[in-house]
C-alpha positions in Angstrom: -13.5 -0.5 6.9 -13.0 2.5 8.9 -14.1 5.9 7.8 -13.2 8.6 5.6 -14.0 11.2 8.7 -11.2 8.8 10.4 -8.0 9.5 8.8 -9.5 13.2 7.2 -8.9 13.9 11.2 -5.8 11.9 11.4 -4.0 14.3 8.5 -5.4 17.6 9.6 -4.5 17.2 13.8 -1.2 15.8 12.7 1.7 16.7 10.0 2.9 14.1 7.1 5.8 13.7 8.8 4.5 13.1 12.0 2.0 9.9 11.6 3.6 6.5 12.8 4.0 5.1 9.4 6.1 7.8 8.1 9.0 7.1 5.9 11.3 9.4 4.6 11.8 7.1 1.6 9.9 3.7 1.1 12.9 1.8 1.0 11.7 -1.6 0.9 9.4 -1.6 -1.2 11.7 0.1 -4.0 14.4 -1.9 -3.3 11.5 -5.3 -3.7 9.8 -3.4 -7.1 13.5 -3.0 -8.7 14.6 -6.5 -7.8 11.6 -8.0 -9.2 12.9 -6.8 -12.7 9.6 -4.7 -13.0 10.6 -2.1 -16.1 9.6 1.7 -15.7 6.8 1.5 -18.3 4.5 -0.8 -15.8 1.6 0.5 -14.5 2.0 0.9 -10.5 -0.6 1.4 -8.0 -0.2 2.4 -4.3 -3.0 1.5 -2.4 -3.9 3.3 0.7 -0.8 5.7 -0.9 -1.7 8.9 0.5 1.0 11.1 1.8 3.5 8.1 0.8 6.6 9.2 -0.3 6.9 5.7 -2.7 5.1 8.1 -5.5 8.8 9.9 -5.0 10.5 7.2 -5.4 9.0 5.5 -8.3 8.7 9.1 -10.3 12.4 9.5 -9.5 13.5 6.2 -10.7 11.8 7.1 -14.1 8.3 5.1 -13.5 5.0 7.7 -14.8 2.8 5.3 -15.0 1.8 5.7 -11.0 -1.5 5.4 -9.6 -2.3 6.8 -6.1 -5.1 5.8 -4.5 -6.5 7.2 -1.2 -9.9 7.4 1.4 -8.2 10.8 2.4 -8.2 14.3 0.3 -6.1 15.7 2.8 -3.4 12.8 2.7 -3.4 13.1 -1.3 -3.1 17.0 -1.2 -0.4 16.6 1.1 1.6 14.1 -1.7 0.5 16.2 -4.9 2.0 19.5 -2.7 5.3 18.1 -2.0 5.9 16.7 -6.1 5.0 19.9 -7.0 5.0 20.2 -10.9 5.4 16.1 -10.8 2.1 15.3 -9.9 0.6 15.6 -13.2 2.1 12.5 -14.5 0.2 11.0 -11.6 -3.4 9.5 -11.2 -4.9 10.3 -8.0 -8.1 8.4 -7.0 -9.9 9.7 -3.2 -11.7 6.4 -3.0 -12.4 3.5 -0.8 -10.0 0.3 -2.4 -13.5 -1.9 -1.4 -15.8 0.2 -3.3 -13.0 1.7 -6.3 -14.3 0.7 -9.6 -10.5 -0.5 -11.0 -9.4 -0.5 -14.9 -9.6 -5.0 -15.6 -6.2 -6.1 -15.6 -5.1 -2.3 -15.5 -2.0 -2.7 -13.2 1.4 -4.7 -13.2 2.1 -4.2 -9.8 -0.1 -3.6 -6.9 1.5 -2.4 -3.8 -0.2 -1.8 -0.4 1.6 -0.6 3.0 -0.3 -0.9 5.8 -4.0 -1.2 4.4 -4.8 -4.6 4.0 -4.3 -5.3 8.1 -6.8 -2.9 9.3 -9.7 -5.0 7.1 -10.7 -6.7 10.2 -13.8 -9.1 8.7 -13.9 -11.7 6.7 -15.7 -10.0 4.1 -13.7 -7.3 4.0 -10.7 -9.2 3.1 -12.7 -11.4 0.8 -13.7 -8.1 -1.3 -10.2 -6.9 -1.2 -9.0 -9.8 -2.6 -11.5 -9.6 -5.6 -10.6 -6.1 -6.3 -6.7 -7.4 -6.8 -7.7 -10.2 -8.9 -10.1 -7.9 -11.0 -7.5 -5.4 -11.5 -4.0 -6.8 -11.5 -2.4 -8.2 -14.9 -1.9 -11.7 -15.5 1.6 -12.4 -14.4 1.6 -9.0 -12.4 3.3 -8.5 -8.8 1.4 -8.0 -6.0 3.2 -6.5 -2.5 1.2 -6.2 0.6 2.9 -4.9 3.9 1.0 -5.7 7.5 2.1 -5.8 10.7 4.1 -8.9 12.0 2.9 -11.2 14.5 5.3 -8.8 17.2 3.5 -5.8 15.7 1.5 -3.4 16.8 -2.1 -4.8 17.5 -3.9 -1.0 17.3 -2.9 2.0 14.3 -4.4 5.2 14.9 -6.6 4.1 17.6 -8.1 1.5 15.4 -7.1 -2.4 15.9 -5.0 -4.5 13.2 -4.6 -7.9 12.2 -1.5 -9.1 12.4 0.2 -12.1 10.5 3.1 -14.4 9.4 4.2 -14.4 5.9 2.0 -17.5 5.5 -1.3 -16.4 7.2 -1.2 -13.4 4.8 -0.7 -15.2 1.8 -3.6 -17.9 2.7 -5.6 -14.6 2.9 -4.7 -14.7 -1.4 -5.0 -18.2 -1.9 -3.7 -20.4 -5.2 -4.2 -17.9 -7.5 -1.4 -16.2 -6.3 2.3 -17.4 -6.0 4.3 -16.3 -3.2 7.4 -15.5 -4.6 8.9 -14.4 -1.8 8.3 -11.9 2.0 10.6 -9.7 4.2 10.3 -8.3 7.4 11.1 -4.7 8.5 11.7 -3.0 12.1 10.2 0.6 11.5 11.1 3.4 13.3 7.9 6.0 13.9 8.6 9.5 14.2 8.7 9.1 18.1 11.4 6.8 18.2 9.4 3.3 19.0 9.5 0.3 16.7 6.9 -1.7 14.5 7.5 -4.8 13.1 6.5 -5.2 9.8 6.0 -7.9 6.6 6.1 -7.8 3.5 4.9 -10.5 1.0 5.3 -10.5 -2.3 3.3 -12.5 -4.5 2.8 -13.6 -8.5 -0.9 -13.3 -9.6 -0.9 -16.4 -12.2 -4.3 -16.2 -13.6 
């Protein structure tokens, strides 16, 4: 997985609001968490969070039980800045999600934009996938965002996997039900588009 030195330069040479996966609000991904019926008491984490305004969202809508986890100080300084007084009903982890040791079954939902398709190897993805299954709850959601088949192939200078709905799931396997996937055309700050999707999935064991 690339390095901590990586993105610590990405959010020092350029503003929040100025990195390609900005979003003013995470739309999508609220609008998925609220239909899925989960309740504000579940325990949330944002992998690969950062400066992510969903931490907004979810605090705004009533849900304090938010986990924010990071490789980048500077991208988590930048979020715990803009909540302000907020950010102390937040957990902030700076950690790599391959190397995080995660609370067993501490989470309800797991939610990842634009993390999982930069895990290039095999190995990476296998480890990934044991970190979800070590720390999601039994009949928790799990949401994981890449880039589409027409997406991008490089972010931040680094290259991406891409994948259909089905290819990412596969990545999960049987322990984990899709439930469902949408796509999204995002806009980046300079106006060109990245194709985007979503898949939601049900961890059953």
């Amino acid at each position: 997985m690339q390095s901590k030195e990586h993105w610590e330069r990405v959010y020092t040479k350029k503003a929040p609001t100025e990195v390609s996966w900005f979003q003013e609000h995470a739309a999508l991904s609220v609008t998925l968490i609220r239909k899925a019926g989960i309740p504000t008491s579940a325990s949330i984490i944002d992998v690969g969070g950062g400066a992510s305004t969903l931490v907004d969202d979810m605090l705004s809508l009533d849900y304090e039980k938010v986990t924010v986890l990071d490789l980048s100080s500077s991208a988590l300084a930048t979020a715990k800045e803009r909540i302000g007084k907020r950010a102390s009903h937040v957990i902030w982890r700076e950690e790599n999600v391959l190397e995080a040791e995660l609370p067993e079954h501490g989470y309800d939902v797991w939610h990842d934009r634009a993390v999982f398709h930069f895990l290039m190897s095999e190995e990476e993805r296998h480890r990934y996938v044991q970190k979800v299954m070590g720390a999601v709850k039994p009949g928790g959601l799990v949401m994981v965002a890449t880039f589409a088949v027409d997406g991008p192939t490089q972010c931040s200078g680094l290259p991406v996997m891409r994948y259909s709905a089905g290819a990412l799931h596969s990545e999960f396997g049987e322990p984990f039900e899709l439930i469902g996937h949408e796509k999204e055309t995002h806009h980046t700050p300079d106006g060109s588009e990245q194709k985007f999707i979503y898949c939601l999935c049900k961890k059953t064991v």
